[in-house]
C-alpha positions in Angstrom: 64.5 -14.6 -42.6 66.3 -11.3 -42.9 63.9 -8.3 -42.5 64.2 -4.5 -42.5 64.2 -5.1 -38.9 67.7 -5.4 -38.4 68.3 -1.7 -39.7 66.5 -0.7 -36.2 70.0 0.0 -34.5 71.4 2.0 -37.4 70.1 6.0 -35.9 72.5 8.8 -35.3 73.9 8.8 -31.8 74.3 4.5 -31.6 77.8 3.9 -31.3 80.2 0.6 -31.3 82.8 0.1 -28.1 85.5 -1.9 -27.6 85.8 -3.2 -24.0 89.9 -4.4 -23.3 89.1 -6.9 -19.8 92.7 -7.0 -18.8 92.3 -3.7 -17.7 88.8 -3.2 -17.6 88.7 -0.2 -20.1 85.9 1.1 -22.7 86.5 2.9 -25.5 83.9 4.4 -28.7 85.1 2.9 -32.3 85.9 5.6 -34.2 83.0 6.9 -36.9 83.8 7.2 -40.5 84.0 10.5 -42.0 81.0 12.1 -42.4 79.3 9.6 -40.1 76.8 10.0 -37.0 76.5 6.0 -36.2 78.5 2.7 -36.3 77.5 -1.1 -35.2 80.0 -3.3 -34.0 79.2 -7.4 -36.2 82.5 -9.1 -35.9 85.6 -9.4 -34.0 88.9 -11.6 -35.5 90.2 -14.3 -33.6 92.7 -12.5 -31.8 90.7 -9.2 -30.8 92.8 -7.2 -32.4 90.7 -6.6 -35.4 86.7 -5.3 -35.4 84.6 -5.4 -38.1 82.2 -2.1 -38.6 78.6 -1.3 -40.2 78.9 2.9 -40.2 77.2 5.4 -42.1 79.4 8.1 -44.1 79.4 10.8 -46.4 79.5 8.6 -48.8 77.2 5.9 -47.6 74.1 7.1 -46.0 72.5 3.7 -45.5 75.9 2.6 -44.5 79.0 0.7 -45.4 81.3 -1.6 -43.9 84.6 -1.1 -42.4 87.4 -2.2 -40.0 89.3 -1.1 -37.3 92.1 -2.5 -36.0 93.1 -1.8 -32.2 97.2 -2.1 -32.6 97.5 0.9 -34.9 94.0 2.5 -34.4 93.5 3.0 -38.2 90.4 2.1 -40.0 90.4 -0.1 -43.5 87.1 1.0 -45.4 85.6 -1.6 -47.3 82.6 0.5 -49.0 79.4 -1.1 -49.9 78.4 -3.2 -52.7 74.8 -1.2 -53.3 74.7 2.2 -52.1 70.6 2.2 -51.9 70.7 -0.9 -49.4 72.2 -1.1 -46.0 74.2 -3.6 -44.0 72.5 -5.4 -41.5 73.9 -6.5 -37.9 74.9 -10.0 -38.5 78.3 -10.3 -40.2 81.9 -12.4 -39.9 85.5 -11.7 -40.1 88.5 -14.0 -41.2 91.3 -14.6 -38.3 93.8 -12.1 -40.8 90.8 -9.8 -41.7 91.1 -10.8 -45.6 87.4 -11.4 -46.0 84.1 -10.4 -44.2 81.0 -11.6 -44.8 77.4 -10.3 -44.4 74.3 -9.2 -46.1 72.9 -6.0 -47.5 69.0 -5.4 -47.4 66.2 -3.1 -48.5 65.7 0.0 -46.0 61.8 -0.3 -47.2 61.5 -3.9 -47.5 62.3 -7.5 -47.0 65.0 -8.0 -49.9 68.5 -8.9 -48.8 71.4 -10.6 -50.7 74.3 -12.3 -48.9 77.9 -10.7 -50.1 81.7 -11.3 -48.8 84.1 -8.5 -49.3 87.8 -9.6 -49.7 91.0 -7.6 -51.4 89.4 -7.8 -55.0 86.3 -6.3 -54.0 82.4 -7.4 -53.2 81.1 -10.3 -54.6 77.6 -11.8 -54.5 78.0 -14.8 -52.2 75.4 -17.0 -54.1 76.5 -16.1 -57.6 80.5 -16.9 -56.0 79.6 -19.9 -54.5 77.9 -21.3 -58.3 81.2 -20.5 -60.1 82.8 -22.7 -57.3 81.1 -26.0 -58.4 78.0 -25.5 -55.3 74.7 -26.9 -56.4 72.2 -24.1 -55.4 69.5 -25.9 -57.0 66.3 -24.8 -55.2 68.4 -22.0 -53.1 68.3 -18.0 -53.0 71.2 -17.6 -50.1 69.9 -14.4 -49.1 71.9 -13.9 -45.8 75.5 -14.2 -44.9 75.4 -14.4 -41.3 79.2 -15.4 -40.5 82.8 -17.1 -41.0 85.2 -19.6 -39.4 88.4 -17.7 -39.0 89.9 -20.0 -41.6 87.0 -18.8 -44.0 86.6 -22.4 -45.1 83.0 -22.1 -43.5 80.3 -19.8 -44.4 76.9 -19.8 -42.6 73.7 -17.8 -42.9 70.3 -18.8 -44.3 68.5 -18.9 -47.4 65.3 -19.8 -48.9 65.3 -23.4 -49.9 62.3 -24.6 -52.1 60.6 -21.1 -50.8 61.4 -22.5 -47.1 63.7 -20.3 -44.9 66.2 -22.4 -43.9 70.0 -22.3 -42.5 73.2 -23.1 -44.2 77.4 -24.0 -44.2 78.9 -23.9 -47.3 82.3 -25.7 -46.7 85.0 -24.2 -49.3 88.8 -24.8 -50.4 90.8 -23.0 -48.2 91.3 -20.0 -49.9 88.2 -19.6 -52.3 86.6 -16.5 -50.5 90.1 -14.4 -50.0 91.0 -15.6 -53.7 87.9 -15.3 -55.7 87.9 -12.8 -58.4 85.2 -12.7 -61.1 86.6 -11.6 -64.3 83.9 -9.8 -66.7 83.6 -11.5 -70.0 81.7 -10.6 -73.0 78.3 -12.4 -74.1 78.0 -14.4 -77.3 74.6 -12.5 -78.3 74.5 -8.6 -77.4 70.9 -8.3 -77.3 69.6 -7.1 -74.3 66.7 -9.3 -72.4 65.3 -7.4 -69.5 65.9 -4.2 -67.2 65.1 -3.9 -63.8 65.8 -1.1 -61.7 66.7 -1.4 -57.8 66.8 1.9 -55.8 69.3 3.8 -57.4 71.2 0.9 -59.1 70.0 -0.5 -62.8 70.5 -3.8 -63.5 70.7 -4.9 -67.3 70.1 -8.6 -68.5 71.8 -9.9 -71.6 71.5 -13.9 -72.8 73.2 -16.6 -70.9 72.3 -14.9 -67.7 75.3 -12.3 -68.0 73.9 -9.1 -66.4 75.5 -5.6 -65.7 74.7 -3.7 -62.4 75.1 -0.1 -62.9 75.0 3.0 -60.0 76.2 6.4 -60.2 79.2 6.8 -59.0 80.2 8.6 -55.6 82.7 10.8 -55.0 84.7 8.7 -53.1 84.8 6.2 -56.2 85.9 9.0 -58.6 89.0 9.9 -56.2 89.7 6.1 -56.4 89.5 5.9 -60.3 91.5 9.2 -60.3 
């Protein structure tokens, strides 16, 4: 069951490398801006692409990012909560469209399983309920990995309040496709609060909710 544990590697000074066997080279990953430390999860099929946890000046508990070996550049893919932190276990599509892995609690044992593709994060259990998946009895609270095709997720969950494993099997293209759209709810009232580090979560009727974080300034320059 994923545990604050995995954030053990995730100190200034720990760095990823990319070792090239044809001729028997090392070389650091680059960090991100900002950064002191970066964690190598996932490689694509071809070895051209790797997929990064780093810390930046944006992301102190850490984001996710990928750098690809052809042109040396890195694609940041941000973080979907800025209070949590990725862990070490994560996957990458064959093209790089989609990652997969799961954010956690620096101070305790809550973790949600997310997949990143070119719309954005989404919650990987919330996704996966659109889709048609009966989740009955499951909380898929880590996103461990991805076939290349990204027709297979895998990770574990609790199931009936038992840790257990799981592979979702999808359409081909669901995770690279999958876009939530926000809607309205019928009733405006609002049913609940809850706050979770620095994020707010607001609760309105038919299990709508908002999740709400003060921007960064890397998300203003976005916007901008």
């Amino acid at each position: 069951h994923p545990t604050q544990t995995h954030f053990a590697w995730a100190v200034p000074g720990n760095r990823a490398f990319r070792y090239t066997h044809a001729n028997a080279t090392t070389a650091f990953l680059p960090l991100l801006p900002g950064g002191t430390w970066n964690g190598a999860l996932a490689v694509t099929s071809d070895g051209n692409q790797t997929l990064l946890a780093a810390d930046s000046q944006f992301a102190s508990r850490g984001e996710l990012a990928v750098h690809h070996a052809v042109n040396g550049q890195i694609r940041r893919l941000g973080t979907p909560n800025s209070a949590w932190g990725p862990t070490n276990f994560g996957g990458i599509t064959a093209d790089g469209a989609v990652a997969v892995t799961y954010f956690g609690s620096p101070t305790s044992n809550r973790s949600y399983a997310y997949f990143r593709n070119a719309h954005g994060w989404f919650h990987l259990h919330s996704a996966l309920a659109a889709g048609g998946v009966n989740l009955a009895d499951w909380k898929l609270d880590g996103a461990l990995g991805v076939s290349p095709d990204g027709r297979l997720v895998f990770g574990s969950g609790l199931h009936r309040g038992v840790n257990e494993g799981f592979v979702a099997e999808l359409p081909a293209g669901f995770l690279a496709n999958f876009n939530a759209l926000p809607r309205s709810a019928a009733g405006q009232t609002i049913v609940g609060t809850w706050r979770v580090g620095d994020a707010v979560l607001l609760f309105l009727p038919e299990g709508i909710y908002y999740q709400m974080e003060t921007a960064s300034a890397e998300d203003i320059a976005q916007c901008a």
